[in-house]
Structure formats: C-alpha cells, structure tokens
N, C-alpha and C positions, 0 to 999 in steps of 0.2 A: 757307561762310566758314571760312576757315584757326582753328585753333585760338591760333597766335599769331603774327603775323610779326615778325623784328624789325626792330625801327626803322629808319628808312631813314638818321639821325645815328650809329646805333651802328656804321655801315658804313665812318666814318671809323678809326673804333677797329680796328674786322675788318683793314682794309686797309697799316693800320700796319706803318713798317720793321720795328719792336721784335715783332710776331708775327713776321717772319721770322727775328731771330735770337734768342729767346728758347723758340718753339715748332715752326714747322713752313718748312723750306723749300721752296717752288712747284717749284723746280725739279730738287731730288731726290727729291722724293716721287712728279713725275711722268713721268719721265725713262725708267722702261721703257713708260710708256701714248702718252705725246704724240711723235710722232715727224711729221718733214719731210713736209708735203704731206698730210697729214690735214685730215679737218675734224671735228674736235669739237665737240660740243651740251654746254653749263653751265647749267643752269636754276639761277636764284637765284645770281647771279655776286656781288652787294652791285657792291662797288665796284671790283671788278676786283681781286684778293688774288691770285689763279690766274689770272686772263683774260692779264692783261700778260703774264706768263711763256709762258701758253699759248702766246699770240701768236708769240714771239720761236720758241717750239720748232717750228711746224709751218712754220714758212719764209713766203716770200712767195709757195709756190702752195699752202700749206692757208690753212682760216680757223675762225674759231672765233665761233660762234654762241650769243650769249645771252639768255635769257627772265626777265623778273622781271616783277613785279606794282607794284614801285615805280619812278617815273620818278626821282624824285631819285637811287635807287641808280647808276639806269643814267646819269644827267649825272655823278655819280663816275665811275663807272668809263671813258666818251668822255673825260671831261677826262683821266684818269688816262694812258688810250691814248694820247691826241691829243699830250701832253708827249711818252711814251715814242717815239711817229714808227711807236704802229704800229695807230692807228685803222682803216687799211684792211684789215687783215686779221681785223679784228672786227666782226659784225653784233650789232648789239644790237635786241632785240624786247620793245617794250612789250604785256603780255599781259593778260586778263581772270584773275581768281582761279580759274574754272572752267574753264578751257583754256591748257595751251601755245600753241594754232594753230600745229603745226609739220609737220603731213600731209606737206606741199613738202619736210620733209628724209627721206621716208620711202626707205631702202635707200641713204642718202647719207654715214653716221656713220659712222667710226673707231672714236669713242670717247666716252662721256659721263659726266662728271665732275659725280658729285651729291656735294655736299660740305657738311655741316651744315645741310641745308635739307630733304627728305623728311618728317622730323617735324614740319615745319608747314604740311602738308598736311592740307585736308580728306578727303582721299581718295588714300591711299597705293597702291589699287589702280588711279586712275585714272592717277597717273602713271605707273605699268610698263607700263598701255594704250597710253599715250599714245608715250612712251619706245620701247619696245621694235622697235616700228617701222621705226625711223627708223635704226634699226643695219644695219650689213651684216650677213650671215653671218659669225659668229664675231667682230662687234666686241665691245670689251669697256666695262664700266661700273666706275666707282670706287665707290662707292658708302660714306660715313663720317659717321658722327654724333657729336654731344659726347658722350662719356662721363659722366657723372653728371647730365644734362639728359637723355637719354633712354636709358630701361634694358637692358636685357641683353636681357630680355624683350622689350620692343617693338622692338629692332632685329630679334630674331629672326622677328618679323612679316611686319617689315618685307622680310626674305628669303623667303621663305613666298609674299609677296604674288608680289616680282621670278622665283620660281621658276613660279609658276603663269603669269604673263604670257612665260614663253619664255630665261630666264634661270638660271645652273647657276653656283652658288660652286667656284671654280677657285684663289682663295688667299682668305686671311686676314692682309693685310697688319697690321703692327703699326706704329701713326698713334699718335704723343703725344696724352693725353687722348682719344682716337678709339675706337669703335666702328668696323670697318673691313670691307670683303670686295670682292674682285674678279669680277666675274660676266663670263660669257659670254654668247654669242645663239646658242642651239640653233636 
C-alpha cells in the first residue's frame, strides 16, 4: 500500500487555471520533451494538469497514455479532455496499487512524464521496473517532485533507484518548488 495518495478532490485544486499562471506552465515546461506524433506514458496524471496540454503537443498521430489508481481522478481528467475535443488522443487506465499493467506499451514510449507522484509509491524500485521498459532506446523521463514534501535526500534515491533500473541523469532542469532531473534509456 502507497504511503500516501492524494486525494482524488485535491485533483481539482492540482488542475486549476491559477497553477498555471501562478506556478508552472504545461506547455513550456514540456515543449523540449513532448513533441508531434509521440506517445507518452503519465502514471498519476490526477485530473489532466499536463494530460490536456500533452494531448494538444503530440498532434492527432501521437497519444498519451495514462495510469492512476483513482477512478474519480481519471473521470476529471475524460471530462476535462472530452470539453478540450481531445479525448481521442488520450487513453486513460484504471490500475491496481501494485501494478501499472503496461507490458503492451513496452519499446512504444517517447517519453514519460512522472510528475509529483513517485514519492507515493510503495515501491520506487518497482516503478523504474515497471517504467523502464516501456521506453525506446534513448527515450527520456521527466521525472519532479515537490520540493519541501519530499527531501533532497529521498529524491536522490529516487535517482539511484531510476539509474539501477536502466536510466542516466542527462539534465537538471530547474521546475518552481520542484525537485527535478531528465533521465535517459541506456
């Protein structure tokens, strides 16, 4: 069992206009990762904060794939798509706490956008298992956490884990409030 998830009502909060122009914008922050006709993997998408924007960046032949453990998140984030006109380029996957079940996208990724979500994992090794995968050759991960919720220390871990499972820090992006690094697939 997860150490803590959060709520699946705080997802309306996450997905707010006011995060995007008080904190972080989706689509400058992802603008050298997400590109036309990829498909990127989001595990812990909440209510589509990044999904929507994803969407709009990989065109109408990438798609973007996402995994959560909460069915209400993932009803945010459809309805959120379904307004925006770009549900179709979105899968969303309702998953068990102890498995992504995403074998099927293994050697299929772009790109995968772990965003404030790794620290409420029971097992930060299983997802780089799980993860890793599922990258091409030389795709890349975002990989960021809140800053003062989870420490210097355990993010470092956290990389630690992602280097063991097949993964090599290539930047250190600088993310407001964020904990941050860009990994590759050795």
């Amino acid at each position: 069992m997860a150490k803590h998830i959060c709520p699946w009502w705080l997802g309306y909060l996450l997905a707010s206009p006011m995060r995007r122009w008080m904190l972080q914008s989706p689509e400058k922050l992802l603008a050298p990762y997400a590109l036309e006709g990829m498909t990127i993997l989001e595990p812990g998408p909440g209510m589509g904060f990044f999904t929507v924007p994803l969407a709009r960046m990989v065109g109408a032949n990438g798609r973007v794939v996402t995994v959560d453990v909460q069915p209400k998140m993932l009803e945010g984030l459809r309805r959120r798509a379904r307004r925006a006109g770009l549900l179709s380029r979105i899968e969303t996957r309702l998953v068990p706490f102890d498995s992504m079940q995403i074998d099927d996208l293994n050697d299929a990724v772009d790109f995968v956008l772990a965003f404030a979500m790794v620290h409420e994992l029971p097992l930060v090794e299983r997802f780089f298992a799980e993860t890793v995968p599922t990258l091409r050759m030389g795709g890349l991960m975002l990989l960021a956490e809140p800053a003062g919720h989870v420490t210097s220390e355990a993010f470092e871990n956290e990389l630690a884990a992602a280097r063991k499972a097949g993964l090599e820090v290539v930047a250190r992006p600088v993310i407001r409030r964020s904990l941050a690094a860009v990994l590759r697939k050795i």
